[in-house]
N, C-alpha and C positions, 0 to 999 in steps of 0.2 A: 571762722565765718559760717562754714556747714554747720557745727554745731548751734549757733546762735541761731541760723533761719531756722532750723530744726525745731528748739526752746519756742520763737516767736510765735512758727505753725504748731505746735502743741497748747501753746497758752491762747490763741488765739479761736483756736477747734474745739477748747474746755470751753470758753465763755460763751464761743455759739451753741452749744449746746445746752450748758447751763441757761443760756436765755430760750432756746426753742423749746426747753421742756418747761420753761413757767408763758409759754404761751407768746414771748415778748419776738415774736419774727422778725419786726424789723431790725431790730437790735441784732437777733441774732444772724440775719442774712451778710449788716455791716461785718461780722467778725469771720463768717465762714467766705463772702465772696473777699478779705484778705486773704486769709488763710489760702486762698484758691491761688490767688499772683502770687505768693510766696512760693508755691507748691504748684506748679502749674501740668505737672505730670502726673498729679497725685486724684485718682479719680474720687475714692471718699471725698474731698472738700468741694468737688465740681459737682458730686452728686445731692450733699447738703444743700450748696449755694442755688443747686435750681429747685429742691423742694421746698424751702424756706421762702424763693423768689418768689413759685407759685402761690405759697399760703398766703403773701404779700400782695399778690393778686398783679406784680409785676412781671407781665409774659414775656417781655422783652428782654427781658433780663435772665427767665428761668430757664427760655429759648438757650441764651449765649451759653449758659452754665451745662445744662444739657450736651448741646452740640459737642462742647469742650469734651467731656465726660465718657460719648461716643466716639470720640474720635482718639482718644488717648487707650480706648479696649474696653471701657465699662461695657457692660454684657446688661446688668440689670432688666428685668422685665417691664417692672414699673417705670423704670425711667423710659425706656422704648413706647410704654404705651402715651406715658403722660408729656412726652413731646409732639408725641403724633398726635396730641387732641389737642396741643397748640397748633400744629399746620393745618388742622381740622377746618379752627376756627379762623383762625385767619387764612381758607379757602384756596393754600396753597394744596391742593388736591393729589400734586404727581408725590410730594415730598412726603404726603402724609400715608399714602399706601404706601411706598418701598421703605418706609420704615418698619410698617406692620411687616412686609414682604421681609426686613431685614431680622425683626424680632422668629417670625414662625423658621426659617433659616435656623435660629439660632435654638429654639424650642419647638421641633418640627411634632411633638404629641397634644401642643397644648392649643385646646380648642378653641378658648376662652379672644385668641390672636385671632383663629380664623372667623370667629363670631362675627368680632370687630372689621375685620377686613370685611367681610362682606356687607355689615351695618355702613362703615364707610360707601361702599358701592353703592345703595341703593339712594341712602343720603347727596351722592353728587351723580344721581340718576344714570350710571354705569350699568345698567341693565344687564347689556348682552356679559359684560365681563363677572358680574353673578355668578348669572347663570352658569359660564365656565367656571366658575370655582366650583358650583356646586354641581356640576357632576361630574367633576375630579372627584370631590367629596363621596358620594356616595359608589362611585367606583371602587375606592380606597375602601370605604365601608359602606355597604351595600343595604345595612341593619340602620342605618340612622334616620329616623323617623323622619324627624326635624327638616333635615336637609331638603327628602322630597316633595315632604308641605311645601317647602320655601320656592323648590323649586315652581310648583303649582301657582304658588301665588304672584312668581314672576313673572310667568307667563297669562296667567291671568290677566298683571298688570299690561302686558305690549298687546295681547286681545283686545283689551279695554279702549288703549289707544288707537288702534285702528278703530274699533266701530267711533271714536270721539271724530275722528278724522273724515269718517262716512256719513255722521247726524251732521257736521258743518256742512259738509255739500248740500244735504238733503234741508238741511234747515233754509239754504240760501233758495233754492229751488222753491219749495211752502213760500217765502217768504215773497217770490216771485210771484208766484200764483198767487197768491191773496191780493197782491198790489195791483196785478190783472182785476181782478171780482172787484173790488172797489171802484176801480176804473168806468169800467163796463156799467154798474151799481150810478153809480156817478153821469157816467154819458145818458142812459138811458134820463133819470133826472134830470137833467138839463132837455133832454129833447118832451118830455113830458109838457115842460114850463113854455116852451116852444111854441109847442102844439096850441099850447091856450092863448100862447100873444097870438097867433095866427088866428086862432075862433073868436076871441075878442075883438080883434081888431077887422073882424069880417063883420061883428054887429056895427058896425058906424056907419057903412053901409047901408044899413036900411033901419036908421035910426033917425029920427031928424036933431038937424044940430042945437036946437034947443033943449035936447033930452040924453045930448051926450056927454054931459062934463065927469059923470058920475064912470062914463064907459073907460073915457080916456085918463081918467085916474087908477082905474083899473090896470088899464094898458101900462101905465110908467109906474106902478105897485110891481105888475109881472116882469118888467123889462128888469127891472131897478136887482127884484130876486135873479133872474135870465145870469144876470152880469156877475152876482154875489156865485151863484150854482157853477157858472163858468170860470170863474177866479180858482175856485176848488176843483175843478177839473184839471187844469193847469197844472196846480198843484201834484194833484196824484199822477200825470203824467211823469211827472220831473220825479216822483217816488217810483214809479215802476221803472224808467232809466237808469235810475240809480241801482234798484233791483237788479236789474239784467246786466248792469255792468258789474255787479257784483256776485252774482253766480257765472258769468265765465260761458265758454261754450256745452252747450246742451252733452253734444255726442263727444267733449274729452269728460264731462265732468261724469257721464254713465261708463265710458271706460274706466276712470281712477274707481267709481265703486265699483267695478266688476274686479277691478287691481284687488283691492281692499278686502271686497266678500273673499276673492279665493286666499289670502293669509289669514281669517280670521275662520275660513272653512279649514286650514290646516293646525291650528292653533286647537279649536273643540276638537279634532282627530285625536289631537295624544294629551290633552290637559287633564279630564279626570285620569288618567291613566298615572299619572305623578300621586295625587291624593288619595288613590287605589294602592297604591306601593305604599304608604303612608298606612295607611291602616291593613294590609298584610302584616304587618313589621306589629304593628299595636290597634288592637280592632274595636279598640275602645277610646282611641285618640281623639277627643274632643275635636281639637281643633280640623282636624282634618276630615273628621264629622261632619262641619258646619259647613268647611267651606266647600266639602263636595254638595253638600245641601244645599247652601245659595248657589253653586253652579246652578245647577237645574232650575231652582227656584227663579233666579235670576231669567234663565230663559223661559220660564212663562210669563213673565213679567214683557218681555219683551213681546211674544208674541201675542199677549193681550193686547197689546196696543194696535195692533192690526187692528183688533174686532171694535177699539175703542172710535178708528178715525173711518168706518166702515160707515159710507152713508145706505139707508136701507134696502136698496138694490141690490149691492156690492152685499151686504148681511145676507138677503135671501139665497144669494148663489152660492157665498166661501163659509160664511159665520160657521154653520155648525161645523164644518171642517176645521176651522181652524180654532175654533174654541174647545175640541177633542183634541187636539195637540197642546193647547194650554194645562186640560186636564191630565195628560197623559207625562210632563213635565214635573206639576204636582206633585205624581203619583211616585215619578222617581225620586225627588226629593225630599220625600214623608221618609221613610226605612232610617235612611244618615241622621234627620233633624232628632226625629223622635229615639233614636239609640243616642244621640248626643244629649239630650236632658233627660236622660236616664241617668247621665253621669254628672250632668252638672246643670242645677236647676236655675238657668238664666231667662234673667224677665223677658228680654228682647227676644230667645229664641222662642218661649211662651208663645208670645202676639204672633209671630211667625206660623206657629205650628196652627195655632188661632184660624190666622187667616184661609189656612190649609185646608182644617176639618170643616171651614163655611163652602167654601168653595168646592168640595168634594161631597157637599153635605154627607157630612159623618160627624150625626148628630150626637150619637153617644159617647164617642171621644169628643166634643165639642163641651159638652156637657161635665165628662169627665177632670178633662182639664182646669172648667172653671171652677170647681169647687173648692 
């Protein structure tokens, strides 16, 4: 009887084979997932049955044959990764790390796992547990460029979020204020149109009533607008309510930014400090080039917008102050931009560097560039 299942799973693992090398998967999946219940110890046919399953593009099945495969000792790398990009996708998330978690275990040199595990992590927006990976990582190895880019640009990322978390308050805040000015805009217009039923209707008065049809037409023209003007005042009333009940209390929504500025004050403390380590290691590192350049870049970007929402009071006292901090932002981010298209002549950093030499007027690199 051994013999015979023996015979069965041999003729059966020839002809999946013979069919997966002429391309024919389905065929061949029916012959190796037999072979599999025949042999159900046997990891070679567990591991055919789920490569075949996925070429078949049946996950459900490449899953079973997998699992099976894993759990009888296969070791396989490819099979470790190419289940865990079924738990991927099907967003079972804890199942699809502790498998990468079980593969680096098993291959603790090979990077190619730790890549993926952290590509996972950012993918199911695991930030903070990244970031612990990577600076294990460069603990471990202290020379790996990459890692402290990554790590830079993690942090970059939860920087980011915070100030996104500080423009919603502030936007709801603007958005309050503005429904205010309208309001105000609004009331004064109605009391204008007021004014005039009241002036108008003082001429009838000393008008006689054979000369007034033309007056009191007047009068129910003005009212008629009076009515139309107040309907929209109304209106913006019920939008600035809705404003305020949607910005929340004044004095918590100025403490959550003050919450906010000081993480995102501790955040610029040590973030170029990662893309700094980044280029000690390789000082020609593009990428870590650019993005210490849009650091900075980025924050004049930001503090231009001060000078942009400065009405001309507010310009005459802060402007130049604070448009010298825009340039002096610039200035730090020209050295990074421009040794990075030294090394690699991208269009976008071009217009970048563009926008640089206009705003620093540095006409002759301006010039230079454009030729």
């Amino acid at each position: 009887l051994l013999v015979g299942r023996e015979k069965a799973y041999g003729a059966l693992m020839n002809m999946g084979v013979i069919k997966y090398q002429g391309k024919d998967y389905a065929t061949s999946y029916k012959y190796m997932s037999k072979a599999s219940e025949i042999s159900p110890k046997d990891t070679t046919s567990a591991m055919y049955t789920g490569v075949v399953a996925q070429l078949c593009q049946k996950d459900a099945e490449a899953r079973k044959a997998y699992e099976l495969y894993l759990s009888i000792g296969g070791k396989d790398m490819a099979i470790l990764y190419g289940l865990s990009q079924i738990y991927k996708t099907a967003k079972e998330e804890d199942k699809a790390l502790a498998l990468i978690d079980q593969g680096i275990a098993i291959y603790p040199a090979n990077k190619d796992l730790k890549n993926e595990k952290f590509n996972m992590l950012i993918s199911f927006n695991r930030i903070d547990q990244a970031i612990t990976q990577l600076k294990a990582t460069v603990v471990a190895d202290p020379k790996d460029a990459m890692s402290w880019l990554n790590l830079g640009l993690l942090y970059e990322n939860k920087m980011n979020g915070v100030l996104d978390e500080v423009r919603k308050i502030q936007d709801k805040t603007v958005k309050t204020n503005e429904a205010k000015r309208k309001l105000a805009a609004q009331k004064d217009q109605v009391d204008v149109y007021n004014d005039e039923v009241k002036r108008t209707k003082a001429k009838l008065k000393t008008t006689p009533p054979a000369k007034q049809g033309p007056i009191k037409a007047q009068i129910a023209k003005l009212e008629s607008t009076v009515a139309e003007q107040t309907k929209t005042l109304e209106a913006l009333k019920g939008d600035l309510s809705k404003a305020e009940a949607e910005v929340g209390d004044e004095a918590a929504n100025k403490a959550k930014i003050e919450e906010l500025g000081a993480k995102v004050a501790e955040y610029r403390k040590d973030l170029p400090g990662y893309y700094n380590k980044a280029l000690e290691i390789d000082g020609n590192y593009y990428d870590a080039l650019y993005q210490l350049g849009a650091y900075y870049f980025n924050e004049a970007v930001e503090i231009k917008k001060k000078v942009d929402n400065m009405d001309m009071e507010t310009y005459k006292k802060e402007g130049k102050n604070v448009e010298a901090a825009v340039t002096a932002k610039y200035e730090q981010a020209l050295p990074y931009f421009e040794k990075g298209y030294k090394s690699k002549k991208e269009e976008d950093l071009k217009e970048v560097l563009k926008q640089i030499y206009r705003s620093l007027k540095m006409d002759a690199k301006l010039a230079e560039l454009e030729k």
